[in-house]
C-alpha positions, 0 to 999 in steps of 0.5 A, spaced: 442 504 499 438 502 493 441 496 491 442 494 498 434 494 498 434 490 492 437 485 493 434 484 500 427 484 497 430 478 492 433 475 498 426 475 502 422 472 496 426 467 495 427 464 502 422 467 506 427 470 510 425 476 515 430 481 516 430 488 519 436 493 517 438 500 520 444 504 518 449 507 524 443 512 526 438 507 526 434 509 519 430 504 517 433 500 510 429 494 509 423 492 514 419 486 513 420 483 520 416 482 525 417 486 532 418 480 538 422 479 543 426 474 540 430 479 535 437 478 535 440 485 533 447 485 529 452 489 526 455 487 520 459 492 514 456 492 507 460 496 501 465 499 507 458 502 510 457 499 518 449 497 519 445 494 524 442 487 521 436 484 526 433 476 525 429 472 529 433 468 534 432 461 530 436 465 524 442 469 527 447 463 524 445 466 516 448 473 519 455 472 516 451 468 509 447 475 509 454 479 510 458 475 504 453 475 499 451 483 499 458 484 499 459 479 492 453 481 489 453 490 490 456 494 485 462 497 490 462 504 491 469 506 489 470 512 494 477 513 494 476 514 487 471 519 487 474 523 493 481 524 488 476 525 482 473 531 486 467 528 484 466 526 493 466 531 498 471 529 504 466 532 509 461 527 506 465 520 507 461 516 512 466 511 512 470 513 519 476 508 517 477 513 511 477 519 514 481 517 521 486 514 518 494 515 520 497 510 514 496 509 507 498 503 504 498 502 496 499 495 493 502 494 485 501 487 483 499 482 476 493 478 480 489 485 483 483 481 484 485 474 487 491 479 492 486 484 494 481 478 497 488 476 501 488 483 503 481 484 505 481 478 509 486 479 512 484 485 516 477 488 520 472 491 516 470 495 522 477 498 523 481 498 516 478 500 509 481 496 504 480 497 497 481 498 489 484 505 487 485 505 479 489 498 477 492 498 485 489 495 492 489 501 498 489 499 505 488 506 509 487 505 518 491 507 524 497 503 522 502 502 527 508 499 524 506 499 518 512 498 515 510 490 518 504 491 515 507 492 509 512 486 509 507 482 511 502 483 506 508 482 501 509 477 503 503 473 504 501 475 497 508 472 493 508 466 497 500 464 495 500 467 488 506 466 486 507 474 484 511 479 485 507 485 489 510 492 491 507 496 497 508 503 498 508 507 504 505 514 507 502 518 513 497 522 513 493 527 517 486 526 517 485 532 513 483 531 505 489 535 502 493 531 507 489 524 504 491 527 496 498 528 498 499 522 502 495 518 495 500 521 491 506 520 495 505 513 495 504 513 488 510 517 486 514 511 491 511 506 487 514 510 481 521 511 484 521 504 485 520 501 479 525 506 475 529 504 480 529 497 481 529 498 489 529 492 493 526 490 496 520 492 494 517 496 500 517 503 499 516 508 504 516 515 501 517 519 507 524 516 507 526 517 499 528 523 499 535 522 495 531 518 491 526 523 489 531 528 488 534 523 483 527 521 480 526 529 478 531 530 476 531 533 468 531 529 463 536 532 459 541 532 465 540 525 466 540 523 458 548 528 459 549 524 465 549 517 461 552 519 457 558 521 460 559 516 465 556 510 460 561 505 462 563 507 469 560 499 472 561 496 467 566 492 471 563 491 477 561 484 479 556 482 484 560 484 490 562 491 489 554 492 486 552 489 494 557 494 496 555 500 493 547 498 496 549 495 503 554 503 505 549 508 501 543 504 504 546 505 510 548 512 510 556 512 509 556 507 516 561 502 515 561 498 521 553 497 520 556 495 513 561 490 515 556 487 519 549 487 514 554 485 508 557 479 513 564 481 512 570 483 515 571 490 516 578 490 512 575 486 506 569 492 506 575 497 505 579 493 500 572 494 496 571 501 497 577 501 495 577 497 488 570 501 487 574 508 488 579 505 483 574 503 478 570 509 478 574 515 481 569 515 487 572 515 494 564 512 497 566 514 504 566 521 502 559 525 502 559 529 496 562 523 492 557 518 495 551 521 493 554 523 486 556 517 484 549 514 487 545 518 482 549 515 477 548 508 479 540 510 480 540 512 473 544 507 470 540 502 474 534 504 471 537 505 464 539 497 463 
């Protein structure tokens, strides 16, 4: 709060302004206003920290201005950061956004600064922490379908960047190990998913269970695995590759195949088929899915 005071005094100096901040149990701040009945109290949110802010009537408009600029100019705390570090204590945190939430999404993407006032902007400061955790945006609140949240915060930051961003997905349970496990889980996602190339680039760590199994696997199994089956897709074309994803994607179902892939029933067996032939694996059975889905994941991130 040193630094909130600072730059209020500098702020006072230079405009004259009379400003009155409380934090949440109404300790005093920064004081220079007068006591009249004409005070205007707010609240606003600086650094991820809710305050109360008082003006005289006539300057309630400067509110937001006051809001903005304290938040450009201070120094931010990074507290995620300091909370993974074991350099903060959970039960420390003031900010009930970080400590109550359910939902924690992580965003990988080249233009973090200009993605990152995307994202703040997109949410309420009172009711989601958004912020930076070593060279990726964290957003953390009590999500409901967080998968749209995901997808509608890729898709904002592609269409007006022009960049690819991944998002990663995990639950947590409002305890700290829960928060430390949920961070790691997302990142482990972000990892998977970009050895893997998986699209689309929205990963939801509770639901890669064959693709974490895959990731940890030892690299001595993997390199003896390469090896073997190097040229086991090297004549699939785009078609059977599609294939391949839609059935495995959709857990071995080939009605619910058919329809994502638009195509007829018998035109998908015709390619399971041209599959088995090329490869040896009949993709329908279970044990011979999820082997040749091993093999396909490595060749994948091997290319």
């Amino acid at each position: 709060m040193v630094e909130i005071v600072i730059l209020l005094k500098a702020l006072c100096k230079d405009t004259e302004l009379r400003v009155r901040v409380l934090d949440e149990n109404n300790n005093k701040i920064f004081d220079n206003l007068p006591n009249t009945e004409s005070n205007i109290t707010r609240k606003i949110c600086i650094n991820g920290r809710k305050l109360k802010i008082t003006l005289e009537q006539d300057n309630i408009k400067l509110i937001p201005m006051i809001e903005y600029t304290l938040n450009k100019l201070i120094d931010k705390e990074n507290v995620i950061q300091e909370l993974i570090e074991g350099r903060k204590q959970w039960d420390s945190l003031e900010d009930n956004n970080i400590k109550y939430s359910t939902k924690l999404l992580l965003i990988e993407v080249n233009n973090k600064n200009e993605a990152f006032e995307i994202v703040e902007n997109t949410y309420d400061r009172n009711e989601v922490y958004v912020g930076e955790i070593y060279d990726r945006i964290i957003v953390l609140g009590d999500l409901e379908d967080e998968l749209d949240h995901a997808l509608s915060l890729k898709g904002t930051i592609d269409e007006v960047l022009g960049v690819k961003s991944k998002v990663s997905i995990s639950k947590l349970d409002k305890s700290f190990e829960g928060f430390i496990k949920g961070y790691r889980g997302a990142v482990q996602a972000l990892e998977i998913g970009n050895k893997f190339k998986i699209k689309p680039e929205v990963y939801n760590i509770n639901e890669m269970f064959l693709e974490k199994a895959i990731f940890n696997l030892s690299k001595e199994y993997t390199d003896d695995l390469i090896k073997e089956y190097k040229n086991i897709f090297n004549k699939f074309n785009y078609e059977l590759i599609q294939t391949l994803e839609e059935v495995l994607k959709c857990d071995l179902s080939l009605t619910k195949a058919a329809k994502n892939l638009y195509i007829h029933r018998n035109t998908l067996m015709y390619r399971i088929e041209k599959i088995k032939k090329e490869t040896g694996f009949d993709i329908r059975n279970f044990k011979e899915a999820t082997f040749i889905y091993i093999l396909y994941m490595n060749s994948k991130a091997n290319v």
